[in-house]
C-alpha positions as CSV (number, residue, x, y, z in Angstrom):
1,X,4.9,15.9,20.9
2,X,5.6,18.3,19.0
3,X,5.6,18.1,14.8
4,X,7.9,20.1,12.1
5,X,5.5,20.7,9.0
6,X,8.6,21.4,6.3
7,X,5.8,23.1,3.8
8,X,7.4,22.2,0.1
9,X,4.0,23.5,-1.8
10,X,1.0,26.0,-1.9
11,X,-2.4,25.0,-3.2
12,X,-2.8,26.3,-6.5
13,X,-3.7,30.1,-6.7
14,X,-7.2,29.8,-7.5
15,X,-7.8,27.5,-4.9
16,X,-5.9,29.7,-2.1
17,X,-9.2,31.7,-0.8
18,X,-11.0,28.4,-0.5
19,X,-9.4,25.6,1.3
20,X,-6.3,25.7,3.9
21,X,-2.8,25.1,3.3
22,X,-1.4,21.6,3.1
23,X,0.1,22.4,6.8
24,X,-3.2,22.9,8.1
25,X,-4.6,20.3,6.4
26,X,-2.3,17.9,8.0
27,X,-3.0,19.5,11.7
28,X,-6.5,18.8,11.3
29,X,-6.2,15.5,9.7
30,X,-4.2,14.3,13.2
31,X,-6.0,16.0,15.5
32,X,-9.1,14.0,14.5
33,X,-7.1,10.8,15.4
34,X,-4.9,12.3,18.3
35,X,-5.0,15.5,19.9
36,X,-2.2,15.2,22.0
37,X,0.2,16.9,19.2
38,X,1.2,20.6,18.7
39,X,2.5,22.2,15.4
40,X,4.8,24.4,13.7
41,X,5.5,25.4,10.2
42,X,8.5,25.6,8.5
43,X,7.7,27.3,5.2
44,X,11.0,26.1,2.6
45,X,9.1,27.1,-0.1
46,X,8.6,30.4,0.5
47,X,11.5,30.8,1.8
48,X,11.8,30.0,5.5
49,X,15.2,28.5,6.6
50,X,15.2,24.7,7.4
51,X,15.7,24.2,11.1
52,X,18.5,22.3,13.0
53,X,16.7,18.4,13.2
54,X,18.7,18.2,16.5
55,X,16.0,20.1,18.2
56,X,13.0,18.6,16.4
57,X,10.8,15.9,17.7
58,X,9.1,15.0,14.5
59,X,9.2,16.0,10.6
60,X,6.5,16.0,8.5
61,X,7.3,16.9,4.3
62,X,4.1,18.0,2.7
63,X,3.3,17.3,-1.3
64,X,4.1,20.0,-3.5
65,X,4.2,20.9,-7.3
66,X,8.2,20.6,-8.0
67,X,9.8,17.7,-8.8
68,X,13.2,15.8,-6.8
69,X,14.9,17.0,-10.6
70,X,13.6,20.5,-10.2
71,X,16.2,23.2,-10.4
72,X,15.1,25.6,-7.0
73,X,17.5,26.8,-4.0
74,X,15.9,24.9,-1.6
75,X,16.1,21.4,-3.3
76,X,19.3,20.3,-1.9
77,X,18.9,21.7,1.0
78,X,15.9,19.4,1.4
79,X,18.2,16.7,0.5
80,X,20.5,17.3,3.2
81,X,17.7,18.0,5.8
82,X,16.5,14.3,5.3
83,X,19.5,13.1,5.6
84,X,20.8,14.8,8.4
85,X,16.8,14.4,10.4
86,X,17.6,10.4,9.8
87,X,21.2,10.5,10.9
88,X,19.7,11.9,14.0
89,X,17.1,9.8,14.4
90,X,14.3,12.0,14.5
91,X,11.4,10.7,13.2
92,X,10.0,11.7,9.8
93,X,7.0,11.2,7.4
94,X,6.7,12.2,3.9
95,X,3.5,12.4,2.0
96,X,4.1,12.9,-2.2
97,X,6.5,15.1,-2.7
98,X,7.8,14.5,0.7
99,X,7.4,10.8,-0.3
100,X,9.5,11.0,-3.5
101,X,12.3,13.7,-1.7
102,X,12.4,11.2,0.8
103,X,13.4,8.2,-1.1
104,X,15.8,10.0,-3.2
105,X,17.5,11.4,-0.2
106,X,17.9,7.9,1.2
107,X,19.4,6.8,-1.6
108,X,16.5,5.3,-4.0
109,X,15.5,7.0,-6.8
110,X,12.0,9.3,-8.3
111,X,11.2,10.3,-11.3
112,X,8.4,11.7,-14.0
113,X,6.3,7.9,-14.5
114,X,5.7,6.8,-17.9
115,X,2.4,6.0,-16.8
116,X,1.0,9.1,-16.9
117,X,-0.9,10.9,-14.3
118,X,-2.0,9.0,-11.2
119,X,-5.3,10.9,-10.1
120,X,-8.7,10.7,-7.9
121,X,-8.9,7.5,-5.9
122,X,-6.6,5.3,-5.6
123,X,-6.4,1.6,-3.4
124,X,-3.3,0.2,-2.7
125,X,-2.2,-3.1,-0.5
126,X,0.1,-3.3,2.3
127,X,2.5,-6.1,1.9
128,X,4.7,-5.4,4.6
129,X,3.1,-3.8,7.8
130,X,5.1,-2.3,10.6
131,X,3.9,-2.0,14.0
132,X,2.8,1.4,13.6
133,X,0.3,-0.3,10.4
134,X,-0.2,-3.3,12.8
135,X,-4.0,-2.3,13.4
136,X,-6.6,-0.4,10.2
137,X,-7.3,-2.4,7.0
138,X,-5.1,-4.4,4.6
139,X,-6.2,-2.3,1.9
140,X,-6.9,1.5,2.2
141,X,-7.3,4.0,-0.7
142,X,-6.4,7.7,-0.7
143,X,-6.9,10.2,-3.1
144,X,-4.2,11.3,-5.5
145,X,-2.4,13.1,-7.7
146,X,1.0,12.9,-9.5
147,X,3.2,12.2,-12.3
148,X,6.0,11.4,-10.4
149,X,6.6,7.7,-8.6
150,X,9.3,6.5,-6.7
151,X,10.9,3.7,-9.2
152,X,14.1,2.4,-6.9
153,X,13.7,1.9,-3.1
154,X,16.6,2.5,-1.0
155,X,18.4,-1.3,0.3
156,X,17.0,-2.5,3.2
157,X,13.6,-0.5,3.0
158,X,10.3,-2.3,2.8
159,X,7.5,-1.5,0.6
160,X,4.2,-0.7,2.9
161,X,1.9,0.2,0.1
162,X,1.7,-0.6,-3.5
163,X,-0.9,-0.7,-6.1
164,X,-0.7,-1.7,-9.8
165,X,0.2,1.9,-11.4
166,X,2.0,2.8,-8.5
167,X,4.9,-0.3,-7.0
168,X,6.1,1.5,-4.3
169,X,3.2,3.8,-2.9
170,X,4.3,3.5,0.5
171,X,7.9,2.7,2.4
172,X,9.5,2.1,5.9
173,X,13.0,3.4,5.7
174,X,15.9,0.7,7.0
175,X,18.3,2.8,10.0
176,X,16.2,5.3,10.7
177,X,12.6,6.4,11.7
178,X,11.5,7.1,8.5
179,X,8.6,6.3,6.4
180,X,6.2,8.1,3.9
181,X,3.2,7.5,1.2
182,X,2.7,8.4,-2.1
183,X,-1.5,9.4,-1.4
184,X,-2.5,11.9,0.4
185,X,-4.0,11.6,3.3
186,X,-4.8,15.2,4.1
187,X,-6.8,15.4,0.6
188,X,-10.6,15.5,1.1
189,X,-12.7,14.5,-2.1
190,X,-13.7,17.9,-2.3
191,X,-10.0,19.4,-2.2
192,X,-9.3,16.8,-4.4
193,X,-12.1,17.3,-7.2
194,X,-11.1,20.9,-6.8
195,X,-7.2,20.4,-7.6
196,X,-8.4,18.4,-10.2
197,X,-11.0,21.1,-11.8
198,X,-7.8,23.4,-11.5
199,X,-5.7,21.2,-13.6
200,X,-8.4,20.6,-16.3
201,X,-6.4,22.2,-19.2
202,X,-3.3,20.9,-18.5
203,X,-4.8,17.1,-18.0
204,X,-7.3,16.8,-20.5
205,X,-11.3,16.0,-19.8
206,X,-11.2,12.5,-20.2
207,X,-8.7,12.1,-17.1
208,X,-10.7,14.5,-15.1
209,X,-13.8,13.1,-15.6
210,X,-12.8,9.5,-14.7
211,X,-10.9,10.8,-11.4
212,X,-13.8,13.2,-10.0
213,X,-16.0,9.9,-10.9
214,X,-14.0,7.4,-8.9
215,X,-14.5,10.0,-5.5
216,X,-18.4,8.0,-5.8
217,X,-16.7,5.4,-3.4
218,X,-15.2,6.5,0.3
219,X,-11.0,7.3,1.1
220,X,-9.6,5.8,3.8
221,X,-8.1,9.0,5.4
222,X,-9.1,8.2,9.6
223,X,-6.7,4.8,9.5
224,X,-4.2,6.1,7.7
225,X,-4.3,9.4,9.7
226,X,-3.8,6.7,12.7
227,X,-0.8,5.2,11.4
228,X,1.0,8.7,11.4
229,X,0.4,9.2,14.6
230,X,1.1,5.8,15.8
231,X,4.3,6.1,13.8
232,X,5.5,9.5,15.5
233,X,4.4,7.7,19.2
234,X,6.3,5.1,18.5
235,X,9.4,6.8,17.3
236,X,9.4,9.6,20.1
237,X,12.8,10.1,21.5
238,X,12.6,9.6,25.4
């Protein structure tokens, strides 16, 4: 099977010469779980044209640094790509970004949180659990970090993962195969405490701090990496 990165974000530029891009994160994050998928990478935010979903087997939106409200070229576009992917019943996964672009283009609703930053290690529940979720733990935790949150889910979608700061941290989509997370997955600690280093100045010490502290205790990344592939199985077109 074959899986349609749509790349939305770039690590930040001092952390470019170090660690992959969010693509190859994600192909090495699967492949630990399942190696029986190949890749591509469709590059939006550099400035790669979004393909026809007709020919796609699987569509997986990265995290990036814009916002659903940002004011880019390729915004709507995105819009209309999730859309159309869902109308055609190829199944997608959105992780962040691709979480929030995801719900807003299914007709929920993201936005800037007023609860501030979400960052380092975060656990969430899983009060409703499809069958792709029907094996791994109740409770999982991935690393994070945003400002934005999905605040409205779309009607008829069903809320996979929530925590206290964030309600709807995880969502299976009603009429199509579509789901997503607000963690991410594809985040070592190390990338993680890295981004979060690169964002010092901006976040303030106190944050920082407290999130590279809470990577002390393990993410959940192999289950969760396990659930994406069990959800693209699942949802492959015959």
């Amino acid at each position: 099977m074959r899986l349609t990165i749509i790349e939305t974000g770039l690590p930040p530029e001092p952390l470019r010469a170090d660690w992959p891009t969010y693509p190859v994160m994600f192909e090495e994050l699967i492949s630990q779980v399942d190696d029986g998928f190949t890749y591509e990478t469709c590059s939006v935010v550099t400035g790669d044209a979004f393909p026809d979903p007709a020919t796609l087997d699987g569509v997986l939106h990265t995290g990036s640094a814009f916002g659903v409200y940002d004011d880019v070229a390729w915004m709507p576009e995105l819009m209309d790509f999730i859309r159309e992917t869902a109308a055609a019943n190829v199944p997608q996964f959105g992780i962040c970004f691709g979480h929030q672009a995801m719900a807003e283009a299914l007709g929920g609703r993201a936005q800037k949180s007023d609860k501030g930053w979400g960052l380092g290690r975060h656990e969430y529940e899983t009060p409703h659990r499809p069958d792709w979720m029907a094996s791994g733990p109740e409770r999982f935790t991935l690393a994070v970090s945003h400002q934005d949150q999905v605040t409205a889910i779309p009607d008829g979608a069903k809320v996979t993962a929530s925590s206290d700061f964030c309600e709807y941290a995880g969502i299976a989509y009603a009429g199509s195969p579509s789901a997503s997370f607000q963690g991410h997955p594809e985040f070592d600690a190390g990338f993680c405490s890295a981004l979060h280093e690169s964002r010092r100045a901006l976040i303030g010490d106190e944050l920082v701090d407290a999130a590279l502290d809470s990577f002390a205790k393990p993410l959940t990344r192999a289950p969760v990496a396990q659930w994406m592939a069990d959800f693209f199985r699942a949802h492959r077109k015959s």
